[in-house]
C-alpha positions as CSV (number, residue, x, y, z in Angstrom):
1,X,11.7,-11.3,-20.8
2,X,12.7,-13.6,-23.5
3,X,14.1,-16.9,-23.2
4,X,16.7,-16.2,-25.1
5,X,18.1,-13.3,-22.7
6,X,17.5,-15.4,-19.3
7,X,19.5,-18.5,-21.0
8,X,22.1,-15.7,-21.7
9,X,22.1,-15.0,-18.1
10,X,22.2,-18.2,-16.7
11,X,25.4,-19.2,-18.4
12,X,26.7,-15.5,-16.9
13,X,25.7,-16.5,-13.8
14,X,27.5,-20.1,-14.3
15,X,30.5,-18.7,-15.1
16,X,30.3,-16.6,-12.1
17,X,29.7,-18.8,-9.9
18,X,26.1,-19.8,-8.8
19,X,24.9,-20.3,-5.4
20,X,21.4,-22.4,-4.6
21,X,19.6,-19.1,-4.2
22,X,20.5,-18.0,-8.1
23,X,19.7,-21.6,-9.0
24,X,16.6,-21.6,-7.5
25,X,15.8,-18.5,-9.2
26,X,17.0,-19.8,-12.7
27,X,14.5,-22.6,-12.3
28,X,11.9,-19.8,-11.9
29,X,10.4,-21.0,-8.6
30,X,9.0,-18.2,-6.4
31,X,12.2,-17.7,-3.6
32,X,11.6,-16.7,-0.6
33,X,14.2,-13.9,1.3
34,X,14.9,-13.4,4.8
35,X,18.0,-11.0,4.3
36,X,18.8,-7.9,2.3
37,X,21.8,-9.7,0.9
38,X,19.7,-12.1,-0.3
39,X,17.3,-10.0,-2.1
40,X,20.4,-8.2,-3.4
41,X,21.5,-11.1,-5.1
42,X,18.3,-11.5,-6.5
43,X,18.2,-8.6,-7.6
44,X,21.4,-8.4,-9.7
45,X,20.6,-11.2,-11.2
46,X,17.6,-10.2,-12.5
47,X,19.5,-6.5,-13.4
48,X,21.6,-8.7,-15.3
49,X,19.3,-10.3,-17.3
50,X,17.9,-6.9,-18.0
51,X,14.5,-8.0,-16.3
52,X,11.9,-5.1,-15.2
53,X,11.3,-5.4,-11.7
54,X,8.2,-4.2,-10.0
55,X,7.4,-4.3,-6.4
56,X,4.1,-4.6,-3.8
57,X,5.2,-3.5,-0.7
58,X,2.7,-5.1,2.2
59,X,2.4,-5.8,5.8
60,X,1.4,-9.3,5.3
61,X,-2.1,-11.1,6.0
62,X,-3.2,-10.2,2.5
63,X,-6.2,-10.2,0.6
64,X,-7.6,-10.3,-2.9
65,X,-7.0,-6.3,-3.0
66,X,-3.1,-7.3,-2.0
67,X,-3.3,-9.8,-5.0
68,X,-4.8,-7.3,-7.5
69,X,-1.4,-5.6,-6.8
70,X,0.5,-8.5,-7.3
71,X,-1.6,-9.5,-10.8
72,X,-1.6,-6.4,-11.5
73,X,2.6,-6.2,-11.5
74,X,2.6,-9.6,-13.1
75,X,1.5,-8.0,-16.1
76,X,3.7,-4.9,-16.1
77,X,6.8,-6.6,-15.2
78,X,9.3,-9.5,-15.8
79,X,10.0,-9.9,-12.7
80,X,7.7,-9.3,-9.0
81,X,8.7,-9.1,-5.4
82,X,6.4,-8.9,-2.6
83,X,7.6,-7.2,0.6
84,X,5.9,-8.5,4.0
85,X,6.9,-6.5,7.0
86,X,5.3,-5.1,9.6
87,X,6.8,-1.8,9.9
88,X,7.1,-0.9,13.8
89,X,8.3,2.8,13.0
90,X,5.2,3.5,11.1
91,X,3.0,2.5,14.7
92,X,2.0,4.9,17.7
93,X,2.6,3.9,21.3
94,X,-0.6,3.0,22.0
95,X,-1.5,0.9,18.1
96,X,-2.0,-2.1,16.7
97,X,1.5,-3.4,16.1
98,X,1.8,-6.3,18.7
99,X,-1.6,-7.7,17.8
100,X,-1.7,-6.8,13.8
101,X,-2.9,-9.6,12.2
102,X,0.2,-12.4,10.8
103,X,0.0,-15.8,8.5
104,X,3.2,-15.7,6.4
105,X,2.2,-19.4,5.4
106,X,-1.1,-18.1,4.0
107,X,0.8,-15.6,2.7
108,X,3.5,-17.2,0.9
109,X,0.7,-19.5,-1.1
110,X,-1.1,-16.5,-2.0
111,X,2.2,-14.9,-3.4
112,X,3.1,-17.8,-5.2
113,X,-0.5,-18.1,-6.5
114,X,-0.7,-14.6,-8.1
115,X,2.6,-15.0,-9.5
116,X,5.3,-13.5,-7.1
117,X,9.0,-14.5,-8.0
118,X,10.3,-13.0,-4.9
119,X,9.1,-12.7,-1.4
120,X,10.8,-10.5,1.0
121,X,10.0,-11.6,4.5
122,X,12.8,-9.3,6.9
123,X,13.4,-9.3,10.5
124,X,13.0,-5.9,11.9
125,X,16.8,-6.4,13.3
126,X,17.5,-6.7,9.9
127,X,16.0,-3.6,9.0
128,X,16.9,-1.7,11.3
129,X,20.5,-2.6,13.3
130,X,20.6,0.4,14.9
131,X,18.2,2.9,16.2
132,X,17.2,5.2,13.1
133,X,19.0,8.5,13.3
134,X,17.6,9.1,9.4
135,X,14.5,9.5,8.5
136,X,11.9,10.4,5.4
137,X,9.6,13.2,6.0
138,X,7.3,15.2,4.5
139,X,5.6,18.4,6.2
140,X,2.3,19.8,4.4
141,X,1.0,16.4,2.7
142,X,1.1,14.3,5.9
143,X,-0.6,17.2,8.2
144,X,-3.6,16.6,7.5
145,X,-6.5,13.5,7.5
146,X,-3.9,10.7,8.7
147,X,-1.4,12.4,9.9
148,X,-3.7,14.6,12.4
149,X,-4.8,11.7,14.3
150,X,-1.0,9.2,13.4
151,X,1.4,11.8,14.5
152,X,4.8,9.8,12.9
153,X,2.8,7.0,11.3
154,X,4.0,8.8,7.3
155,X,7.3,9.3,8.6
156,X,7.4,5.5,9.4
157,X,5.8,4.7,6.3
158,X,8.3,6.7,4.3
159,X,11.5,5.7,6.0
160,X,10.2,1.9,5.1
161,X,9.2,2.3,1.2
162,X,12.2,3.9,1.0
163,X,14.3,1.5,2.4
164,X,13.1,-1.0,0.0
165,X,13.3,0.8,-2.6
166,X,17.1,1.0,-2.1
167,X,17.1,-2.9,-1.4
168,X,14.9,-4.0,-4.1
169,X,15.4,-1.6,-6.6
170,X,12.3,-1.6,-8.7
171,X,11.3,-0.3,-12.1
172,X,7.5,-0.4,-10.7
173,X,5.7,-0.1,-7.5
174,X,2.0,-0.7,-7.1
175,X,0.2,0.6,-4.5
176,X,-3.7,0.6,-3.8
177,X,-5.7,3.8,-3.8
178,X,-7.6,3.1,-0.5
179,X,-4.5,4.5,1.3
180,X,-5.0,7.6,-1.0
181,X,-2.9,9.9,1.1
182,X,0.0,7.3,1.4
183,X,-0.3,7.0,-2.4
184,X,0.1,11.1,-2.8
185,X,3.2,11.2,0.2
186,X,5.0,8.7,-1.7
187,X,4.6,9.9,-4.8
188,X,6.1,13.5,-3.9
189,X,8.9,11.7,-2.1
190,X,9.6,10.0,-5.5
191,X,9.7,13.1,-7.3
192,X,11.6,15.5,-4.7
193,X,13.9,12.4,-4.2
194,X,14.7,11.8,-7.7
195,X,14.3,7.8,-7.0
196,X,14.0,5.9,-10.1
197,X,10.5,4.3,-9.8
198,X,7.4,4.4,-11.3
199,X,4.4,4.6,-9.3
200,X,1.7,2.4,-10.2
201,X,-1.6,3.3,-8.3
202,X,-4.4,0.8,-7.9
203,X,-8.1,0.6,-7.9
204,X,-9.9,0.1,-4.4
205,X,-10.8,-3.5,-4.2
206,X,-14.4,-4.2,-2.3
207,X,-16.3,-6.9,-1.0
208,X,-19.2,-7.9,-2.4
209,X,-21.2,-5.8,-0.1
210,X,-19.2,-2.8,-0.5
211,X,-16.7,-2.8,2.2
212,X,-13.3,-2.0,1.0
213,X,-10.7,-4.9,1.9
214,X,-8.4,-4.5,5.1
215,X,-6.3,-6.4,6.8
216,X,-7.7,-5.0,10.4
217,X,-11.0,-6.1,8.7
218,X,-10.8,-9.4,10.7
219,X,-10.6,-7.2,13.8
220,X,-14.5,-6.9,13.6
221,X,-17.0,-8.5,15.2
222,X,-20.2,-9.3,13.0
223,X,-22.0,-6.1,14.2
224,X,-19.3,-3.9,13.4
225,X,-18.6,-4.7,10.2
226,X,-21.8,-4.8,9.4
227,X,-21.9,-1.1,10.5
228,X,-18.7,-0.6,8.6
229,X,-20.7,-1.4,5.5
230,X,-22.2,2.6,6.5
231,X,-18.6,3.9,4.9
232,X,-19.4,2.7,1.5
233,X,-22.7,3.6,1.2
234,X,-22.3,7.2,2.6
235,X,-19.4,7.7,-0.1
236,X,-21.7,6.5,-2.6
237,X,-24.4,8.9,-1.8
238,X,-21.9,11.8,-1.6
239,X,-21.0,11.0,-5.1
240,X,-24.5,10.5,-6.4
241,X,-24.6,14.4,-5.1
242,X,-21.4,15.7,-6.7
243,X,-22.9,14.0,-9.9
244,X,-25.9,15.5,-9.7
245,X,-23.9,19.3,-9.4
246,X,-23.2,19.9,-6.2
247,X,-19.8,21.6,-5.3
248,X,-20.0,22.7,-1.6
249,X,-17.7,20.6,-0.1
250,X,-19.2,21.2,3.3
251,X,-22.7,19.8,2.3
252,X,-20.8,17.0,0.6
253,X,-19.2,16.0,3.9
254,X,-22.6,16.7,5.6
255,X,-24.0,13.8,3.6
256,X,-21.1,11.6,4.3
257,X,-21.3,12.4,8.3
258,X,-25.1,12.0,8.4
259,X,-25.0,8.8,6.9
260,X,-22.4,7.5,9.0
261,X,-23.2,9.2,12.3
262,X,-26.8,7.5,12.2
263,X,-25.0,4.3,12.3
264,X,-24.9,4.1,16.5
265,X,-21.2,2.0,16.8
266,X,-19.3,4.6,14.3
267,X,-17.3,6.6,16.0
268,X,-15.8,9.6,13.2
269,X,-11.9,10.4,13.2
270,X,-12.6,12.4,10.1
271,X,-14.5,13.4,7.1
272,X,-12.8,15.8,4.7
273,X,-12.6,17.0,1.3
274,X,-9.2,17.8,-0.3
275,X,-7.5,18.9,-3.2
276,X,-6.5,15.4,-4.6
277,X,-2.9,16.7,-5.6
278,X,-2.1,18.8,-2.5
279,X,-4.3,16.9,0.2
280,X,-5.4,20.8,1.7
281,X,-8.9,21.2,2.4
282,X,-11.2,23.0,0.1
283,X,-14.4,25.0,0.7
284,X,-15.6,24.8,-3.5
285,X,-14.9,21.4,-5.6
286,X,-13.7,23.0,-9.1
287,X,-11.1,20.6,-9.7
288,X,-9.8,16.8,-8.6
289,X,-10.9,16.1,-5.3
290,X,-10.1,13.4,-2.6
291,X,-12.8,12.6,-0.4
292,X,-11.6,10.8,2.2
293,X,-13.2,9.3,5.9
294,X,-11.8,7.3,8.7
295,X,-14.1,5.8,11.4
296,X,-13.5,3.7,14.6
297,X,-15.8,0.8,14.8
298,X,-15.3,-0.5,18.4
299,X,-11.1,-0.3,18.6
300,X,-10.7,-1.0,14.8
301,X,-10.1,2.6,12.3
302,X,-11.0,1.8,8.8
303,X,-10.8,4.5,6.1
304,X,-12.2,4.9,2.7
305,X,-12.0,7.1,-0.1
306,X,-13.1,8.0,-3.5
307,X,-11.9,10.7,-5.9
308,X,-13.9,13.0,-8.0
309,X,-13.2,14.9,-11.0
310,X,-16.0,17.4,-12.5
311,X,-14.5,17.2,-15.8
């Protein structure tokens, strides 16, 4: 945005009437927002300014793959606001979301580091008053890998994105591809829902050994994750194969399960390969295809992915 337009807007905003959260903003500083309202104000005055907005929606504790997302918006966008909630709907009963890991003041320094303007930090009263009698679904994407074993977990995580995209109302929203079937859900539910947003998917962000970056990585003990390192590597031979010609997708996910089944604290939720736009299993890989795994190592699930495309 250029000077010229956000010195146009702060006299708009003078003559309005400003308030320490739009002056905070006018002098650039990352804010920080505890209540809708707030980001609402934000919001319009960015809209006024005629600012792009783009969004990372996160459950906190982040990582360098969280702040690829946020870079990664920095360069899209004028403007960026990170979301960190931990969304109890998207949870089962018996889950993580009492213990799920939470350092907001981590947090906030990496936001301001990568170059956040906004940070959204709600309460879940704030989220959600009442109990929910609305909610976002979607029935043959979220059957399947995820959503067999996290019966309500994409309704949860639909209701949420949703929601701020309502509050936040962004040009852009980035999203990484290691949750490659949230990625797919919400991009349907942007299309069937007409929302005005652009969905920006992101490259899978590894450690230097492979493993793809988690929050519940820090769950692991030191012989876990170095079992975990058995998801990477498996994928990797699986895609030496599909290089190499093959197209059965059941010996492809016999490569994946041998390789991570010899690995004696794996335990497999699933191994399958999809069709990468409609997420239903496939016997022959002739087009784009999702291959996708999610493993329990001791009481932590971790899932990886990669997708192929034979042309």
């Amino acid at each position: 945005m250029k000077k010229q337009q956000r010195a146009d807007a702060s006299k708009q905003t003078s003559v309005l009437g400003k308030n320490a959260l739009e002056a905070r903003v006018e002098r650039e500083a990352m804010e920080i927002a505890k209540t809708i309202a707030d980001v609402r104000t934000v919001v319009k005055f960015y809209q006024n300014a005629q600012e792009s907005i783009g969004l990372v929606p996160t459950m906190g504790y982040l990582h360098t793959g969280h702040v690829s997302l946020i870079e990664k918006a920095r360069k899209s966008c004028d403007r960026v606001i990170v979301s960190i909630f931990v969304n109890p709907i998207q949870f089962g009963p018996t889950e993580d979301y009492s213990r799920y890991p939470r350092d907001l003041d981590r947090d906030l320094e990496l936001c301001r580091d990568a170059g956040a303007d906004l940070v959204f930090v709600p309460e879940v009263a704030d989220m959600y008053p009442t109990a929910n009698l609305a909610f976002m679904d979607i029935r043959s994407l979220g059957e399947h890998l995820c959503g067999a074993s996290r019966p309500g977990h994409f309704q949860g995580v639909l209701t949420v994105v949703a929601k701020l995209f309502n509050i936040c109302q962004p040009n852009q929203a980035f999203f990484g591809e290691k949750d490659a079937q949230q990625l797919a859900i919400i991009r349907r539910m942007v299309t069937d829902f007409n929302f005005p947003v652009e969905i920006v998917p992101c490259p899978i962000i590894r450690e230097s050994d492979g493993l793809a970056m988690s929050s519940r990585n820090v769950y692991l003990s030191a012989e876990e994750r170095q079992a975990a390192l058995s998801l990477s590597r498996s994928l990797e031979k699986a895609w030496q194969a599909l290089e190499a010609g093959e197209r059965s997708a059941a010996a492809i996910r016999d490569i994946i399960r041998s390789g991570i089944a010899a690995e004696p604290l794996a335990r497999i939720d699933y191994i399958e390969l999809v069709d990468s736009d409609t997420l239903q299993p496939i016997e022959t890989i002739t087009g784009s295809v999702l291959a996708a795994v999610a493993v329990y190592f001791g009481k932590t699930r971790l899932i990886d992915n990669f997708t192929f495309r034979p042309e």
